[in-house]
C-alpha positions as CSV (number, residue, x, y, z in Angstrom):
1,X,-32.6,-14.2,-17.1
2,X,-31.2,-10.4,-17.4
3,X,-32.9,-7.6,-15.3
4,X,-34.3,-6.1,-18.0
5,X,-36.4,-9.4,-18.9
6,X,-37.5,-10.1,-14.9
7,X,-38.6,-6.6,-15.1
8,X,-41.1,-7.0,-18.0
9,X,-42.9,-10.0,-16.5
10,X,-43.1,-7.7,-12.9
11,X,-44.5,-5.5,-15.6
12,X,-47.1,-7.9,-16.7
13,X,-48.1,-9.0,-13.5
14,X,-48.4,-5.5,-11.8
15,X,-51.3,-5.0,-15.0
16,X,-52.8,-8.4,-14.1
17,X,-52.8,-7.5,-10.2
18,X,-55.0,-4.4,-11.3
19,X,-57.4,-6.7,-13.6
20,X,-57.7,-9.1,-10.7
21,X,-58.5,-6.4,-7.7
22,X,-61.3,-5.7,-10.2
23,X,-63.1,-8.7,-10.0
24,X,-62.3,-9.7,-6.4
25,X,-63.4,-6.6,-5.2
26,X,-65.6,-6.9,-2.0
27,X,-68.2,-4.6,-3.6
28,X,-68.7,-7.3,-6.1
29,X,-71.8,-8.6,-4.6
30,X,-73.0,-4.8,-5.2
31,X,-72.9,-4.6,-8.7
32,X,-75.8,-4.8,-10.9
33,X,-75.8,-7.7,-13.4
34,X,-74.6,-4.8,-16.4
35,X,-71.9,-3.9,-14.2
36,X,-70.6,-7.3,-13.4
37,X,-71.0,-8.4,-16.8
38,X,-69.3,-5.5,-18.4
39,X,-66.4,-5.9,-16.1
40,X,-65.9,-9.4,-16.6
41,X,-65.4,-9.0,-20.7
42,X,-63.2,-6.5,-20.1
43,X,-61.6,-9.4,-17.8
44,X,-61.0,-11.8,-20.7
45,X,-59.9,-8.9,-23.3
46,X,-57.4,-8.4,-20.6
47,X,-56.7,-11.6,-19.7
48,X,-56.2,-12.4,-23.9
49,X,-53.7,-9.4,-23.9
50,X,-51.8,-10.7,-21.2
51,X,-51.4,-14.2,-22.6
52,X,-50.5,-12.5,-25.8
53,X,-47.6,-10.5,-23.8
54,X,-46.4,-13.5,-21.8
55,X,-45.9,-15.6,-25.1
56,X,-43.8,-13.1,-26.4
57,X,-42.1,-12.6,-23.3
58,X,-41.2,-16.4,-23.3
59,X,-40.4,-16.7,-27.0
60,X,-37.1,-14.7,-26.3
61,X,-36.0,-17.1,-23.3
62,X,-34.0,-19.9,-23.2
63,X,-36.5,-22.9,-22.8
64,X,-34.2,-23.6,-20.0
65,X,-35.5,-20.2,-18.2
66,X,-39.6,-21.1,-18.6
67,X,-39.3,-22.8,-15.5
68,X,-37.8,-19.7,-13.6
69,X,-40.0,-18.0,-11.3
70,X,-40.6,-14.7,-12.6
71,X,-42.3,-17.3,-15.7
72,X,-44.0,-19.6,-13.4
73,X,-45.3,-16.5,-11.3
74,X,-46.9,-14.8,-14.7
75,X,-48.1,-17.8,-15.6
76,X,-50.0,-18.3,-12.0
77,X,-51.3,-14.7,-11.7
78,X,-52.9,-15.6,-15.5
79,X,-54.5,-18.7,-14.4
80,X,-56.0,-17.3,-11.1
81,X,-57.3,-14.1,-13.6
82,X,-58.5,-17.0,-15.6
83,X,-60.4,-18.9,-12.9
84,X,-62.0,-16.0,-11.1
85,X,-63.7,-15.1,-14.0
86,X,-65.1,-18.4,-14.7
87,X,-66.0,-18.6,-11.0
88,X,-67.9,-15.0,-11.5
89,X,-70.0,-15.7,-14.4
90,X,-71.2,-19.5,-13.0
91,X,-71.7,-17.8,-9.6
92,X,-72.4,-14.0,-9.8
93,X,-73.7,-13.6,-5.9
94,X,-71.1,-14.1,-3.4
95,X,-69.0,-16.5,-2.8
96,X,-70.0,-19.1,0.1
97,X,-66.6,-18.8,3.4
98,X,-63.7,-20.0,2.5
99,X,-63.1,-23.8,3.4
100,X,-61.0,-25.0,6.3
101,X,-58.0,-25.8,3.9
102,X,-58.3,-22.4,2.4
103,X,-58.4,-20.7,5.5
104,X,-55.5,-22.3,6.7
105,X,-53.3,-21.4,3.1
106,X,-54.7,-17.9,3.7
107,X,-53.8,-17.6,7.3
108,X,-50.2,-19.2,6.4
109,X,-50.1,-16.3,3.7
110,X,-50.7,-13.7,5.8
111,X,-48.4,-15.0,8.6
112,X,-45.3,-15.0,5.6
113,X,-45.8,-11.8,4.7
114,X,-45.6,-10.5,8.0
115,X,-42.1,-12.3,8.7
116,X,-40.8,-11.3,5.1
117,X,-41.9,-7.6,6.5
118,X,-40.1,-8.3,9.4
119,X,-36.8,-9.9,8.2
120,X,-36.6,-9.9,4.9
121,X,-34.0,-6.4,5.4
122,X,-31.7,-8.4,7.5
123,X,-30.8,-10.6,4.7
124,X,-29.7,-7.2,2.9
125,X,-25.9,-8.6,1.3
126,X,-26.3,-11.8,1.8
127,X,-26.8,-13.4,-1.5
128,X,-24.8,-16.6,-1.7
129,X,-21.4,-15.3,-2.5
130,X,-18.1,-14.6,-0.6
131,X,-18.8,-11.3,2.0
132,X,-15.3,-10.4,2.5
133,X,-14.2,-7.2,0.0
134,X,-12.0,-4.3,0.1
135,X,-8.8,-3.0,-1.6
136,X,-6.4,-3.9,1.2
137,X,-6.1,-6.4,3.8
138,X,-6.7,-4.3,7.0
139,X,-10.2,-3.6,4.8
140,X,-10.7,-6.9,4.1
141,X,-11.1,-8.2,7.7
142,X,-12.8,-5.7,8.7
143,X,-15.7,-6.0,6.2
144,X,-15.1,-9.8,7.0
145,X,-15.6,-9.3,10.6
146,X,-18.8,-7.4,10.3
147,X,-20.0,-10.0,8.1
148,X,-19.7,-12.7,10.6
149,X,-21.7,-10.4,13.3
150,X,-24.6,-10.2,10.8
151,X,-25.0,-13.7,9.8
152,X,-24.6,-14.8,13.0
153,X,-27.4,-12.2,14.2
154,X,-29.7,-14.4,11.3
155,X,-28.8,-17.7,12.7
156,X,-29.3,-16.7,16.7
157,X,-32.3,-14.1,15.9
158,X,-33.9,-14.6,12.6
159,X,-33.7,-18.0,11.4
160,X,-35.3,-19.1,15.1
161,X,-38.6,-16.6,14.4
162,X,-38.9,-17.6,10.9
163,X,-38.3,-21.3,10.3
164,X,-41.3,-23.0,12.2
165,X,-43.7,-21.3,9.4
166,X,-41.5,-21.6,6.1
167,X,-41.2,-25.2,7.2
168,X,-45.2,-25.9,7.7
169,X,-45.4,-23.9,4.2
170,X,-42.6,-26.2,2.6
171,X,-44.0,-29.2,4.0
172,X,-48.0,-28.3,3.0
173,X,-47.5,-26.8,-0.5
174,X,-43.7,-27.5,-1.5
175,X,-40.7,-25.4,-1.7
176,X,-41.6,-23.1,-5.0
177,X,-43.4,-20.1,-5.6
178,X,-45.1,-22.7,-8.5
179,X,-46.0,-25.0,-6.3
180,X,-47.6,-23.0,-3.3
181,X,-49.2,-20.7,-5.9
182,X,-50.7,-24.0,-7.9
183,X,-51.9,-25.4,-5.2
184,X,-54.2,-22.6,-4.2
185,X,-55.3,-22.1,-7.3
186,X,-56.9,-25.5,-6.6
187,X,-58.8,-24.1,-4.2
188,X,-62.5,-23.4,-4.3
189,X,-62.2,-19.3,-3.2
190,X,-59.7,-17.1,-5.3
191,X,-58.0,-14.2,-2.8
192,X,-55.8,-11.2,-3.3
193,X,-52.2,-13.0,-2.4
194,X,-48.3,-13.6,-3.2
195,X,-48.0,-16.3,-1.3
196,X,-45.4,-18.2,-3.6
197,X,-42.8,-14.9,-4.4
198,X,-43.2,-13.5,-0.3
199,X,-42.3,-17.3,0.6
200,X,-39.8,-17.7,-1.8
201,X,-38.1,-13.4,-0.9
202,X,-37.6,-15.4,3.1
203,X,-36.3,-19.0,1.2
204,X,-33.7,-17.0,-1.1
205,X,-32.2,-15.1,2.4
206,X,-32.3,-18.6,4.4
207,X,-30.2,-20.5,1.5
208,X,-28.1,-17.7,0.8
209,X,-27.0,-17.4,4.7
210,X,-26.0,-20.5,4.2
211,X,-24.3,-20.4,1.2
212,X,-22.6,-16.8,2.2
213,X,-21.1,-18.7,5.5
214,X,-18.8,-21.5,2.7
215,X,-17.9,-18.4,0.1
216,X,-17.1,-16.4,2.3
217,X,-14.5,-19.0,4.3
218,X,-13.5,-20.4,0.7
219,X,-12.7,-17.3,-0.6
220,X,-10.7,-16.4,2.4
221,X,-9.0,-19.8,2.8
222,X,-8.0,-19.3,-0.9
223,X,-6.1,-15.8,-0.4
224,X,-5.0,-17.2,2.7
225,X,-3.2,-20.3,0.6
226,X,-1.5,-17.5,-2.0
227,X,0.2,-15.7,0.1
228,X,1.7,-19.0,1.7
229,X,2.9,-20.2,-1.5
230,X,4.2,-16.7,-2.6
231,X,6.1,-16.9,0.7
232,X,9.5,-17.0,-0.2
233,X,8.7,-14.3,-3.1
234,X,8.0,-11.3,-0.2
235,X,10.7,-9.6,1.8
236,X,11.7,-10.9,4.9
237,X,10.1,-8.0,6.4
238,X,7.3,-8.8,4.6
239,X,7.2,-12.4,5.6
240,X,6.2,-12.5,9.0
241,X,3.5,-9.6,8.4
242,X,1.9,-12.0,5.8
243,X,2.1,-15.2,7.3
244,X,0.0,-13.2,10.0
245,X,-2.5,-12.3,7.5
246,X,-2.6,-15.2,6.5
247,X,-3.7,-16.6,9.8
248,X,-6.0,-13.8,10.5
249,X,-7.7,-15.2,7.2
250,X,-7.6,-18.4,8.2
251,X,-9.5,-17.4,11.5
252,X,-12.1,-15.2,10.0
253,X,-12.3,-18.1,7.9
254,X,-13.4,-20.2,10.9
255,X,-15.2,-17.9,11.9
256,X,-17.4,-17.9,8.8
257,X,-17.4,-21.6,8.6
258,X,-17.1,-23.7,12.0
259,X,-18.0,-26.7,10.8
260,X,-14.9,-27.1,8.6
261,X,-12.7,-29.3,10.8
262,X,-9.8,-28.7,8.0
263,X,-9.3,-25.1,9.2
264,X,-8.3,-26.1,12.8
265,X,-4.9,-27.7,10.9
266,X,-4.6,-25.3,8.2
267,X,-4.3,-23.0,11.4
268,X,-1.5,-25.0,13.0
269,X,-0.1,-25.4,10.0
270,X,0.4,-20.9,9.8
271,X,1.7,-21.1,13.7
272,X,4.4,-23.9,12.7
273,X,5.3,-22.3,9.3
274,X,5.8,-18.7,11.7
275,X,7.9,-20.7,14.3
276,X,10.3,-21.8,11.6
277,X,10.2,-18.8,9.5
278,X,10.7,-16.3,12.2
279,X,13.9,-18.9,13.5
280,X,15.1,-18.7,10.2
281,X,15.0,-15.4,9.7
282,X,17.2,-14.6,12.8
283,X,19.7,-17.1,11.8
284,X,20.3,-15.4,8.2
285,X,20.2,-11.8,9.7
286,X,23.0,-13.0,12.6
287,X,25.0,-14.2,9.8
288,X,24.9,-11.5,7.3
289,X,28.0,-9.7,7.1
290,X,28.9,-5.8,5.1
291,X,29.8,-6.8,1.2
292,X,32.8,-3.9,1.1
293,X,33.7,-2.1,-2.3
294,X,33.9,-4.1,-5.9
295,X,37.6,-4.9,-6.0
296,X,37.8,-4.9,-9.3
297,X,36.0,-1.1,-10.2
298,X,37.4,0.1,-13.8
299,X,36.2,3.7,-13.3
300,X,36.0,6.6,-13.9
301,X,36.3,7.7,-10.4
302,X,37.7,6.2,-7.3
303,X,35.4,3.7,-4.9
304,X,35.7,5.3,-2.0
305,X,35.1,9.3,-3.3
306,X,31.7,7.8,-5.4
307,X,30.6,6.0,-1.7
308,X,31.2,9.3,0.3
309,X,29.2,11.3,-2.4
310,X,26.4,8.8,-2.5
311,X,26.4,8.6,1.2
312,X,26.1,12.5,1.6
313,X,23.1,11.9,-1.5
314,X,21.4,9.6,0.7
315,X,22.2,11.9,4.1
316,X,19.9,14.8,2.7
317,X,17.4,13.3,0.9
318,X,14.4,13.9,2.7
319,X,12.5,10.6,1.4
320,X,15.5,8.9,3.5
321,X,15.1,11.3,6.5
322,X,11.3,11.1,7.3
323,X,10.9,13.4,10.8
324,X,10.9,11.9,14.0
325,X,12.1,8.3,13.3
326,X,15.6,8.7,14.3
327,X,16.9,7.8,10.8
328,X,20.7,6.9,10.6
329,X,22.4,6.8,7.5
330,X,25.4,4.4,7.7
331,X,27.5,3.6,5.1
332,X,27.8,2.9,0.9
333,X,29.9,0.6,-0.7
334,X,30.1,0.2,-4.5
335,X,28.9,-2.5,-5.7
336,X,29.5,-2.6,-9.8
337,X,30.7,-0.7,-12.7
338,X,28.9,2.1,-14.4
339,X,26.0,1.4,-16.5
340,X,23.6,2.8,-18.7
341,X,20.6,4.7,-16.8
342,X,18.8,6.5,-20.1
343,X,18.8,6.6,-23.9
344,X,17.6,9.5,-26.2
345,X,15.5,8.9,-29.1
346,X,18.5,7.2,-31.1
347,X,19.0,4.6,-28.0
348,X,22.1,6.8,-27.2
349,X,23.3,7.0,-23.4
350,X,22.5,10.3,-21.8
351,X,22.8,9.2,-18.0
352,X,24.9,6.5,-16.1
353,X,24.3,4.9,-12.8
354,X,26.6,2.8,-10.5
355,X,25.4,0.7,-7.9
356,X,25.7,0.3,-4.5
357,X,24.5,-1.3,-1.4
358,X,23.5,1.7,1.1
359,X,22.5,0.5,4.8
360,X,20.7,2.8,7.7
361,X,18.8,1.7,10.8
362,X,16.3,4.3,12.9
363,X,15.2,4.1,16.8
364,X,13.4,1.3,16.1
365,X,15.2,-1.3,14.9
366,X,18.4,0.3,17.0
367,X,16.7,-1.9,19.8
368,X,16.5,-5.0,18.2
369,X,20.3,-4.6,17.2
370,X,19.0,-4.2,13.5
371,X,20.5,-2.3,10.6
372,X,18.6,-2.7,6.7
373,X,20.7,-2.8,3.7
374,X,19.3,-1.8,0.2
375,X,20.2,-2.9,-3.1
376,X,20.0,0.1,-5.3
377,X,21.3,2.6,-8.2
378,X,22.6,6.4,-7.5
379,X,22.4,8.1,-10.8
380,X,24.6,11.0,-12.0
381,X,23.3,14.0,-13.8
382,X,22.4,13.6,-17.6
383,X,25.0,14.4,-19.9
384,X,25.0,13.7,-24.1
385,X,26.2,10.9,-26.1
386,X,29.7,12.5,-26.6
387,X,30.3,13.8,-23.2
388,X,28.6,11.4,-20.8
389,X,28.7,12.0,-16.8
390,X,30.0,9.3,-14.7
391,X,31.0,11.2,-11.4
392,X,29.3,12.8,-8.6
393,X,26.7,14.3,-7.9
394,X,24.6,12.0,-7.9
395,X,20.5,13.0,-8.3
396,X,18.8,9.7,-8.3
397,X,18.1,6.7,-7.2
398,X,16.6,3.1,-7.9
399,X,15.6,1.1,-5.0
400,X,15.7,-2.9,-5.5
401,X,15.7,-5.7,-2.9
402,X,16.7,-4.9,0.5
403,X,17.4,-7.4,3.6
404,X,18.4,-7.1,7.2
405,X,21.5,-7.7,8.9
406,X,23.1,-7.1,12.7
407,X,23.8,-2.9,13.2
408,X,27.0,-4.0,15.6
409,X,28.1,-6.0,12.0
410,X,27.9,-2.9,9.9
411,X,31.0,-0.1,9.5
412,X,29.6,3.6,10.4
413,X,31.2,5.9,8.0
414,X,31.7,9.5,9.1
């Protein structure tokens, strides 16, 4: 059921709460019999006009949606209208107490509404879906994290205060607004209530917490699996950082969920996979050795002039050089013949780049006897199709993959 069709029923029934404080009105017994009469036909005019609205209102559902509870609460609000006018024209004087069942329903009522006015804003984002959101990681937990403090303030605090009643409710009248609201209608003494939708505001936040606790874990435990089987796609810098997001999902995740046993492995499984990956890692950057010039470079230019200018490119660009992070710029060594950078209009080159492998290390990774290469393009200055540039300087770059090796195996050029 769209918004826009919930909100004509509330519609409806807002109308047939008016008609009905009309008649149950404790002046009633006041009135004068012109009075009472006169307000009871405009009762059933009323009431006709709101059975006229609800059948159009349920002509454009799905029959599948007459049962929802918006319907079924309509529908009850009618039938009570219905009855208390009955009751007021076969008994005009007022009505005898309330029975002992009656009294209890009513009390039971009252006793919802004042835990739905006490709770129901702690259920406030908890409807039944995944809690964890945000455009980055570090967001993600965070938001996660909060979550957990809030439904776990519902299951220590709220869910203690409010389950004794909805349970004597459930198990007197059933589990529906329908149901509760039928079986007062049964009764003998019509009252102003919303027994069934105030029951059913507290029912929707108790299923919900429950529900948010497995989305919320499943959705985790689901980005927590793609990164481990993108793995081998990420960096090796990158590696490490999200295997430990990944286990930082994995135990929000728990978190959320404590009853799934599976996590407590999926866990182990993250520390093991780290071990090994983080042992690996060290093994390939110990072996890595410096890939020296092309030996087979056709020109134009000579390998060792195109590495010193691209060196010196890399030496002042300030991207390169960020302040206070002890940025060394090592060495370049060719890598592969000139090639086409950029086309004009006619797919003509204009600009040429050659590649190279550049490699730096800063204070940082100094310590850890780390130096990072980069795989990338230095671009010359654009020229035309008939006099194209394939010399220094250069005024460019493209950045591809880049990996780590040992600073003591790398040669500092001066």
């Amino acid at each position: 059921m769209s918004g826009a069709q919930a909100r004509n029923y509330r519609l409806v029934d807002q109308d047939m709460r008016n008609t009905r404080n009309r008649l149950s009105t404790p002046q009633w017994g006041e009135f004068n019999q012109s009075e009472r009469d006169q307000r009871l036909a405009q009762a059933e005019a009323d009431a006709d006009q709101f059975r006229a609205r609800l059948d159009a209102l349920n002509a454009e559902l799905d029959p599948a949606l007459l049962q929802a509870d918006p319907v079924q609460n309509s529908e009850a609000e009618l039938a009570e209208i219905r009855a208390l006018i009955a009751q007021r024209r076969e008994a005009p004087e007022p009505v005898a107490a309330a029975s002992d069942e009656l009294t209890e329903a009513l009390e039971l009522s009252r006793a919802v509404r004042e835990l739905r006015e006490a709770h129901l804003a702690s259920f406030q984002g908890v409807h039944g879906n995944s809690m964890v959101h945000g455009t980055s990681i570090e967001e993600q937990l965070q938001v996660g994290r909060a979550a957990v403090e809030q439904l776990n303030r519902l299951d220590s605090e709220v869910m203690p205060a409010i389950q004794p009643t909805m349970r004597r409710v459930a198990e007197r009248y059933g589990e529906t607004a329908s149901a509760i609201n039928n079986a007062l209608h049964g009764m003998d003494v019509p009252r102003e209530h919303h027994f069934g939708s105030e029951f059913m505001d507290l029912y929707r936040g108790m299923d919900n917490l429950a529900r948010s606790r497995r989305a919320s874990a499943e959705d985790l435990v689901r980005q927590s699996s793609m990164y481990i089987d993108l793995i081998e796609s990420f960096s090796e810098e990158m590696r490490l950082r999200r295997l430990e997001e990944s286990r930082n999902m994995l135990a929000l995740a728990q978190a959320f969920d404590p009853a799934d046993s599976e996590l407590n492995q999926r866990l182990a499984q993250v520390d093991a996979m780290y071990a090994a990956m983080e042992e690996r890692i060290e093994r390939d950057v110990d072996a890595r050795q410096w890939v020296s010039h092309v030996g087979d470079f056709a020109g134009p230019g000579q390998t060792d002039e195109l590495a010193r200018a691209a060196l010196d490119f890399f030496r002042g660009a300030p991207a390169w050089n960020p302040a206070g992070r002890g940025v060394e710029i090592l060495a370049v060594s060719i890598q592969g013949q000139w090639d086409v950078a950029n086309r004009d209009l006619f797919g003509r080159p204009i600009q040429w780049r050659v590649p190279v492998h550049m490699v730096m290390t800063n204070t940082d990774m100094k310590s850890d006897n780390i130096a990072r290469v980069y795989e990338l393009s230095v671009l010359a200055r654009e020229g035309s199709p008939d006099r194209p540039v394939k010399a220094a300087p250069f005024v460019d770059y493209w950045v591809g993959n880049s990996w780590n090796m040992r600073l003591n195996n790398v040669p500092v050029q001066p």
